[in-house]
C-alpha positions in Angstrom: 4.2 36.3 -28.4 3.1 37.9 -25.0 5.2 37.9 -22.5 2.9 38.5 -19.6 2.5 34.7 -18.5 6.6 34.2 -18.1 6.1 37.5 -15.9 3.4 36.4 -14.1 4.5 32.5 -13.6 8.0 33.7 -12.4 6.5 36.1 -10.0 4.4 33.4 -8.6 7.1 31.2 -8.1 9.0 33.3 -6.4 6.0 34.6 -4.3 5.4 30.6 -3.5 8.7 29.9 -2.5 8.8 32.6 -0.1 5.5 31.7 1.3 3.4 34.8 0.0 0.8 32.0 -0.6 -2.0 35.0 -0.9 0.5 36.5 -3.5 1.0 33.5 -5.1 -2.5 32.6 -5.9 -3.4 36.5 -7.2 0.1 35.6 -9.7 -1.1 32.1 -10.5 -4.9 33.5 -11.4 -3.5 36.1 -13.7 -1.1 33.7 -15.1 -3.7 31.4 -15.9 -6.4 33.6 -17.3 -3.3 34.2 -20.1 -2.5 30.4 -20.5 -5.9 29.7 -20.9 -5.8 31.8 -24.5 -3.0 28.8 -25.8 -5.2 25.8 -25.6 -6.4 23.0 -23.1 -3.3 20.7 -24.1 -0.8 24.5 -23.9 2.4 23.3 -21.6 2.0 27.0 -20.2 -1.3 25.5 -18.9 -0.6 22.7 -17.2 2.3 24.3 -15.6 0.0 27.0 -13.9 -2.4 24.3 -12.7 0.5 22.9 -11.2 1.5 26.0 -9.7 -1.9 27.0 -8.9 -2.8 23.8 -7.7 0.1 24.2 -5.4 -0.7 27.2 -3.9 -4.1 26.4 -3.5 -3.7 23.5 -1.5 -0.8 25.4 0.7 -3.6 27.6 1.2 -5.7 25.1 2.2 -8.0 25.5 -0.3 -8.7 22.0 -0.9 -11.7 22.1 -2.8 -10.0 24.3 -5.5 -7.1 22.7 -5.5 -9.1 19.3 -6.1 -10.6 20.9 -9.3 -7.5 22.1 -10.8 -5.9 18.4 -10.6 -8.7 16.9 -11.8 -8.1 19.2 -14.8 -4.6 18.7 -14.8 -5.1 14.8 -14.8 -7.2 14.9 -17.5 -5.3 16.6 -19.8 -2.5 14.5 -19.2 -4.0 11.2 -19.3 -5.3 13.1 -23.3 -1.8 14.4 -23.9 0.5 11.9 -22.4 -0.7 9.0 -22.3 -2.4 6.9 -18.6 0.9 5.5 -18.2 2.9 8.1 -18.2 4.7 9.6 -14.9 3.2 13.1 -14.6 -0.2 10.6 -14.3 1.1 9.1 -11.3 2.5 12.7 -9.7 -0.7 13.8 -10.3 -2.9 11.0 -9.1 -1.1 10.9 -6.0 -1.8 14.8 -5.4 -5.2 14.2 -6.2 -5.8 11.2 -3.8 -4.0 13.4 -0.8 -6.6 16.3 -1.7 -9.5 13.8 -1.6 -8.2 12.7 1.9 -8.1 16.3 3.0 -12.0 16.5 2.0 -12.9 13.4 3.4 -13.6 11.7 0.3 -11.4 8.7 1.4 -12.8 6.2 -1.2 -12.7 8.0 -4.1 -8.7 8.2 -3.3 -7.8 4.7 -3.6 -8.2 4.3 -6.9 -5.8 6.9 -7.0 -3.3 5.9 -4.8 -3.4 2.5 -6.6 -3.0 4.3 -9.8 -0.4 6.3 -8.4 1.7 3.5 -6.4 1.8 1.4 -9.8 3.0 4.3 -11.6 5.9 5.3 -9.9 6.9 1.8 -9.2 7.2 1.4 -12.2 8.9 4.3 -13.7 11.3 4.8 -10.5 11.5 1.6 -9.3 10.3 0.0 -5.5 12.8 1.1 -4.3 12.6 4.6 -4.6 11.4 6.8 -1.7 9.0 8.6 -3.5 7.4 4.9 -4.0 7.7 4.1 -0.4 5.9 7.0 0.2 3.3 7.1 -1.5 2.7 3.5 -0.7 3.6 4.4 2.9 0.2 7.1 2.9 -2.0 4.7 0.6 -1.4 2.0 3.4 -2.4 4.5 6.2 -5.8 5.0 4.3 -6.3 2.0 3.7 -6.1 1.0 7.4 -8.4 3.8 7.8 -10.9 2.6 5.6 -10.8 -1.0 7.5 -8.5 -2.7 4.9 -5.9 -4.1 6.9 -5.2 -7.1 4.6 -4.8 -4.8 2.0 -2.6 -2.5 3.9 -0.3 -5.4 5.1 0.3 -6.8 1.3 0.4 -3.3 0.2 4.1 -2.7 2.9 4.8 -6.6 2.2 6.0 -5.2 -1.1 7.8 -2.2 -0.1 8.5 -3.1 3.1 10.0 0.2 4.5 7.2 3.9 5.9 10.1 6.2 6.8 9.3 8.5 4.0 7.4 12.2 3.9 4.2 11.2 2.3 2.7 14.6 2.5 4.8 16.5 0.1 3.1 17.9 -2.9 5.0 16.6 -5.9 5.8 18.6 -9.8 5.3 16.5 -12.1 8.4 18.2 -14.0 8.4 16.8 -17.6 6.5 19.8 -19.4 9.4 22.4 -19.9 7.9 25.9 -20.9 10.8 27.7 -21.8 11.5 27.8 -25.5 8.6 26.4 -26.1 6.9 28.7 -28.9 2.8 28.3 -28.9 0.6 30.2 -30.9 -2.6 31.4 -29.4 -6.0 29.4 -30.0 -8.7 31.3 -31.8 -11.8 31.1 -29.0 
């Protein structure tokens, strides 16, 4: 088993949580391009998109970064199921990026997906649901759907919550996790 990727991975994470955002995306790139030999569904993959997609949007590389989670939801709605958690975490990272590119309509069905999905796994009243409902809301009034908006904080009834943090999903654990290699 090579051990590149877990050299590369941790040296990205430590170049991202110092900031080194350029460093970080060279790390994440080379990490990925020896994920990508484990398979689509590879937990080593999805946690470099994650990272990648990370550093790409600290970067401000919104495009890319939009690429990488569609990817990354994908593959999770295949592997875990369109209910699952890590769908939500990513939805709602895609529907900020979308926002940042000024694709505004193709994010609500995101934030929708998103605000249901945490509400339901964490509960409404959770910060992370308040806000994400908190920057769905603002969209929405954005987009000229007050009465959507309104019923939307009628539920939650709170917007005192960072809504522009990128989430982790956090559920795929790579370490002692043994994959074999997919033949191309």
């Amino acid at each position: 088993m090579s051990k590149r990727w877990y050299i590369f991975r941790a040296a990205a994470s430590q170049a991202l949580a110092a900031r080194e955002y350029a460093k970080a995306e060279a790390l994440w790139y080379a990490a990925l391009e020896e994920a990508e030999d484990y398979g689509e569904h590879s937990p080593r993959l999805t946690d470099t998109l994650e990272g990648l997609g990370e550093v790409e949007f600290r970067l401000e590389k919104y495009l890319n970064a939009t690429a990488i989670c569609k990817r990354l939801l994908r593959v999770y709605c295949e592997v875990l199921g369109p209910d699952h958690l890590n769908v939500g975490v990513i939805s709602k990272n895609l529907a900020m990026l979308y926002e940042c590119i000024g694709r505004k309509d193709d994010a609500v069905p995101l934030y929708e997906n998103a605000v249901r999905l945490y509400k339901s796994h964490m509960g409404v009243e959770d910060p992370q649901v308040h806000a994400i409902a908190a920057a769905f809301s603002c969209l929405l009034l954005e987009l000229g759907r007050s009465e959507e908006a309104i019923n939307l904080q009628k539920d939650l009834d709170s917007t005192d919550y960072d809504s522009e943090e990128w989430r982790k999903s956090g559920t795929w654990r790579i370490d002692n996790v043994r994959e074999q290699k997919t033949n191309p």
